[in-house]
N, C-alpha and C positions, 0 to 999 in steps of 0.2 A: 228428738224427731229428725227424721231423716226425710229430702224431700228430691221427687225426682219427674220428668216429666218429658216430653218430648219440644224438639224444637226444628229450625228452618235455620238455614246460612245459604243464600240464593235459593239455589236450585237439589241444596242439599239436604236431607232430612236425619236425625238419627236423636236416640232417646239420651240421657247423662242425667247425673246427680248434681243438684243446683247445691253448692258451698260456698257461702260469700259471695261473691261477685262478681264470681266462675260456676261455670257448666262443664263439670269433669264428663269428658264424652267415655260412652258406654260402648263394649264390643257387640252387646246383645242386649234388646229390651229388658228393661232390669226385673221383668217379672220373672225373667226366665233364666236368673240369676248374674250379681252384680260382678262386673270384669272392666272395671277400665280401661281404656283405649293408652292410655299415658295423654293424650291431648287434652289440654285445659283449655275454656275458653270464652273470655269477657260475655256475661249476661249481655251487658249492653250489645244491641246493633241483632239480637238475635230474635226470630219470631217465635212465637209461644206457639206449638200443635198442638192437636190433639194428642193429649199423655200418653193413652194404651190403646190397643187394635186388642178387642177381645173376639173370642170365636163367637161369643155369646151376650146379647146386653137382655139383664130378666129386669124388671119392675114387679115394685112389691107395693100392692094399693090397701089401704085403709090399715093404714100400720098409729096411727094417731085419735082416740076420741074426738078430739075437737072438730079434724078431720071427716070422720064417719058421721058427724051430728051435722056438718054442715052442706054435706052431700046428701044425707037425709036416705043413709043408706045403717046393716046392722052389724055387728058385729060376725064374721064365718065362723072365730070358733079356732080357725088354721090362718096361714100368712096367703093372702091372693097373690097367686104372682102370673106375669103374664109373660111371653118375648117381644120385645123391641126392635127393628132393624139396626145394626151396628152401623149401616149406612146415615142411621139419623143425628149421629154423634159432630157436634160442631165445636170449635174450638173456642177457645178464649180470646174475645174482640172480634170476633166475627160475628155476621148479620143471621138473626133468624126468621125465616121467607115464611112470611103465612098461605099456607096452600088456598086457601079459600077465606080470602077477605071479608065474605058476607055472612061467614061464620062466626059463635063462639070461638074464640083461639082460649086456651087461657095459659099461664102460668103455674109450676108449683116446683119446690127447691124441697131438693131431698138432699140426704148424705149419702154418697156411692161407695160400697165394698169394691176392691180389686181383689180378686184371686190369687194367691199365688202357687199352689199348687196343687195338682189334680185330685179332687173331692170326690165320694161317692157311698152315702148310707157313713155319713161320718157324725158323730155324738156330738149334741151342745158342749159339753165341757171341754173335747177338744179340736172345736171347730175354728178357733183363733188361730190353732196351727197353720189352717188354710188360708187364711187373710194377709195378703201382700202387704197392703195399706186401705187407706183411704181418698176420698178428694169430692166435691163441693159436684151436682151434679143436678139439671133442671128436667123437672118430664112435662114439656110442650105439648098439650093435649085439646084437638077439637072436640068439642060439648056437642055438636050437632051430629057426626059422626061418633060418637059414643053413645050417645042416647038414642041413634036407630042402629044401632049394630049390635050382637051379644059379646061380639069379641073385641077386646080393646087394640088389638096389634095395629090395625090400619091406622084410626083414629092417635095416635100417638107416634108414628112411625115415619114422619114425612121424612123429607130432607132437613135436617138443620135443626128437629125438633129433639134434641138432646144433647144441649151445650154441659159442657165438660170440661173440670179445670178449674184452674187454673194448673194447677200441679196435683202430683200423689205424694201422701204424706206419710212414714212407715214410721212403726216405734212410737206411736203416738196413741194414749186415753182417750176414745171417744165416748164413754159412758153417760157424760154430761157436761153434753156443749151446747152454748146458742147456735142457732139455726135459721136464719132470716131472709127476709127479697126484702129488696125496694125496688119501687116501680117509678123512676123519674125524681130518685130521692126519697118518697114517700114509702115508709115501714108497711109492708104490704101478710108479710107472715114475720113472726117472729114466735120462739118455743125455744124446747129445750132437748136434745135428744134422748135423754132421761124419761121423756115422756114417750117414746115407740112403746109400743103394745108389744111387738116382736124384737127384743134384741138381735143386733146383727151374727152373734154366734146363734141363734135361734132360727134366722131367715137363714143362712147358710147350711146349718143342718140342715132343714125342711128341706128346701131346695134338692140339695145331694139327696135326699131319698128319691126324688122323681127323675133328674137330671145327673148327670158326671159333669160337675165344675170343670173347668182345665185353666190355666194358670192366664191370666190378662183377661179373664169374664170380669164381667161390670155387674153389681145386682144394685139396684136403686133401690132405697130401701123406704118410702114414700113421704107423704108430705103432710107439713101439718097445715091447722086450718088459714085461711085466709088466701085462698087462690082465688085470681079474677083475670077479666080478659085482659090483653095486649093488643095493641094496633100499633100501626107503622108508623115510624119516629119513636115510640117509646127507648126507654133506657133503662135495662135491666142490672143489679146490679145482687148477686146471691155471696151468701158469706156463711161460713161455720168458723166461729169463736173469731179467733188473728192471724188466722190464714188469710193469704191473700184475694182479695174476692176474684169471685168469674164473673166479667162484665161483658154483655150483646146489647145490643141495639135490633131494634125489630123494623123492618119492614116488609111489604104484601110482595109476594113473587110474582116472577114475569110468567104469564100462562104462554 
């Protein structure tokens, strides 16, 4: 397993390959194939960003039974998928702003496909080709705004409503991993991703039939059961298998 992600040194940003307890800096986002820089440089003292800048962030809803039985929703039949604003992408250890406090907020921790090169009307069998990596990936969604809207893009699209990260992980088995949130410590979902209804070369192809992938797309590939609200002060803490987890903290934004 190879793992790579974005990072901060002041005022400086650029993506590199985490090895030990070094960050081998990259010439170019390593989606877009990997070149190192020759500069190596201590993890410590460095800030985690946001991994990828994708053209495109898709979410894919009712991908889980337990999931669709608890939303009290049916089966389509195909993968739903919807877009997301790329703008709502937050990073690891940073805060997520609930747009309307007097809302449902809630939580739900999926595993995220990265892309890595450009898809279109491409087969399940060789839709792995396309897959960069993977990485740990939350879809922040208001219950009030999705239950009067038909479209989901608002209602999940805030600012900050799609923490992301901790890292990308390539060369890595996701067929059947744990998948979990805690909410303040407490096991809030936990599953298996052996349990999707859509395998991730499945959502990829679907996808490529309507859309042309291009290489740093994010697709969220949905959630299983056990999503509930967030309010401010909570302490989120999402994980798939021994990856390192993505941890936010939630608080109400300033109007």
């Amino acid at each position: 397993m190879r793992t790579f992600g974005g990072f901060k040194s002041g005022n400086r940003f650029f993506y590199g390959e985490v090895i030990g307890d070094e960050v081998h800096v990259l010439r170019n986002p390593f989606w877009l194939g990997i070149e190192p820089s020759g500069e190596n440089l201590s993890r410590h003292g460095l800030e985690i960003g946001i991994p990828v800048a994708p053209s495109k962030l898709i979410a894919v809803g009712l991908n889980y039974a337990d999931h669709i039985a608890e939303m009290k929703r049916t089966p389509l039949g195909t993968p739903l998928i919807w877009l997301k604003a790329p703008t709502s992408l937050l990073a690891h250890e940073r805060e997520i702003e609930i747009a309307f406090p007097e809302h449902q907020t809630d939580f739900e921790v999926e595993l995220a496909i990265i892309i890595g090169a450009p898809a279109k009307n491409v087969r399940v069998d060789s839709a792995r080709d396309f897959i960069f990596g993977y990485t740990i990936g939350e879809d922040i969604s208001d219950r009030d705004l999705q239950k009067s809207e038909k479209q989901f893009g608002r209602c999940k699209s805030f600012d900050t409503y799609t923490p992301i990260g901790p890292f990308v992980y390539s060369d890595v088995d996701i067929s059947d991993l744990e998948i979990a949130l805690r909410q303040n410590g407490e096991v809030k979902q936990s599953a298996r991703t052996s349990q999707m209804i859509y395998s991730p070369a499945e959502i990829v192809s679907f996808a490529s039939q309507n859309l042309t992938l291009l290489p740093g797309d994010i697709i969220l590939t949905g959630t299983p059961s056990g999503v509930g609200p967030i309010r401010s002060g909570d302490e989120l803490e999402a994980r798939i298998d021994d990856w390192p987890p993505l941890r936010n903290r939630v608080r109400n934004a300033t109007q």
